[in-house]
N, C-alpha and C positions, 0 to 999 in steps of 0.2 A: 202542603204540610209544613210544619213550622222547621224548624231545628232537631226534629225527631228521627230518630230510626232503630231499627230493633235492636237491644243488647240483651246480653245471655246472662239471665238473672243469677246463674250459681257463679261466674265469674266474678259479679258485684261482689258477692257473700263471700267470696274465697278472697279478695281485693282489700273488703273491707276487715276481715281477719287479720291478714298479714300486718298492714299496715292502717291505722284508725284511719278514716276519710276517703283511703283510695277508693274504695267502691264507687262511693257516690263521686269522684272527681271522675270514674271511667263513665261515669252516668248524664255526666257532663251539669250535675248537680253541685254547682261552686261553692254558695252560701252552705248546704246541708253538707258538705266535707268540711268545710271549717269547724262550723258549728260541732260535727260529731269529734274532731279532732281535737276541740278546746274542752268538750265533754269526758274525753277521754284522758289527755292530759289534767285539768280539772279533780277527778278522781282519783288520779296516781297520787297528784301533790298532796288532794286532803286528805283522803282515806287512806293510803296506804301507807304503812309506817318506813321509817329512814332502813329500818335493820333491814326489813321484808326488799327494799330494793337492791339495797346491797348485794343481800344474798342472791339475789339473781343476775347481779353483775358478778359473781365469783363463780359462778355457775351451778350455786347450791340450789334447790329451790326451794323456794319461802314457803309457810304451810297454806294453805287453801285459804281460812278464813281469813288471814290476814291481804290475802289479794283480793279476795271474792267482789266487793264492788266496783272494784275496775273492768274486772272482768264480766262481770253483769255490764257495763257501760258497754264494752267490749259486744257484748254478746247480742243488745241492743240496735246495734249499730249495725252488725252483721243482717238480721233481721228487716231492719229497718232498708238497709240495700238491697236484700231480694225482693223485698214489696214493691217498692220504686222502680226496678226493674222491672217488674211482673205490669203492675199501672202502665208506666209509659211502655210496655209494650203492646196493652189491653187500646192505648189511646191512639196509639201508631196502624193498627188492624181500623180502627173505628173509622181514623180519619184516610185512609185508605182506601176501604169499603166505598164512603163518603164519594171521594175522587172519582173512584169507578163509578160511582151511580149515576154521573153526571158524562162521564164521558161514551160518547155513544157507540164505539167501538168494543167497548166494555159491556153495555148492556144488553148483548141479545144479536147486535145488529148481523148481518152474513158479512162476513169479512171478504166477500166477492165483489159484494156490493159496497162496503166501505172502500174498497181497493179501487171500483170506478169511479168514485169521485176524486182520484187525483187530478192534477191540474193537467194539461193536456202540454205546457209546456217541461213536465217533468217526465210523463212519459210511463214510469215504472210508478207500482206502490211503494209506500213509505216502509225503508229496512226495517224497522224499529218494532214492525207490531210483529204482535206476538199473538201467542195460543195457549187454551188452559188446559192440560192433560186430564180425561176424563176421570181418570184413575184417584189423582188427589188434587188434584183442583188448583195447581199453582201453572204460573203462567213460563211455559216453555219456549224454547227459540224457534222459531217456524223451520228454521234449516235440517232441522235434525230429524229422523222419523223417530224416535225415542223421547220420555221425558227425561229430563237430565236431571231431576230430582228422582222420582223413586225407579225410572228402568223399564217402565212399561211400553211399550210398543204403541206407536201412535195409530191411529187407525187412517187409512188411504183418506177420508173424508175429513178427519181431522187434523190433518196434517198439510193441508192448501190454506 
């Protein structure tokens, strides 16, 4: 997998709210945070009048129309970071899947059976593999008789 891992699309949106670009800088998106951040600066400069910023450095607030296309930039931006998030998280599952379908531990195999083919100078199986809890499907620590994601009880057979 390249540079990719899951991030939490409403964090983007809440990131890029606060501050113009942060989302997509948590999205590890560098060019699209500038880019949205010169969009957003951009629109303050043109569109919105000297008084209207004022007033909101005195802590009046300026009327709606007079901010509204920043705030559409604004509002853009937010938008445009949850997608991005949502995408690279759609492309992160794909290219995961992908991994697993290739590796044969992953596919079906009995993991009795993967575990005899260690090398006979190692002795034990590899600590590393793991189990997918029948319940919801993500992959659990073998140590444990429980999933440590939703709580469900492992069963005697699935838990070797």
């Amino acid at each position: 997998m390249a540079d990719r891992s899951l991030r939490r699309p409403w964090l983007a949106a809440l990131l890029a709210l606060v501050v113009s670009g942060l989302g997509h800088a948590y999205l590890r998106r560098w060019a699209r945070a500038l880019g949205w951040y010169l969009a957003v600066t951009a629109a303050v400069v043109v569109f919105v009048p000297d008084a209207a910023i004022s007033a909101a450095f005195t802590g009046n607030p300026p009327p709606l129309r007079d901010i509204a296309p920043a705030a559409a930039v604004v509002g853009a931006s937010v938008i445009d970071a949850y997608v991005v998030a949502r995408r690279n998280n759609r492309e992160y599952e794909r290219e995961r899947d992908a991994a697993r379908a290739t590796d044969p531990a992953d596919a079906g195999v009995d993991p009795d059976a993967a575990s005899a083919e260690t090398s006979a100078d190692e002795g034990t199986p590899a600590a590393a593999e793991t189990i997918r809890c029948p319940e919801c499907g993500k992959e659990t620590d073998p140590t444990f008789d429980f999933c440590q994601w939703c709580a469900e009880p492992l069963g005697e057979d699935d838990a070797s």
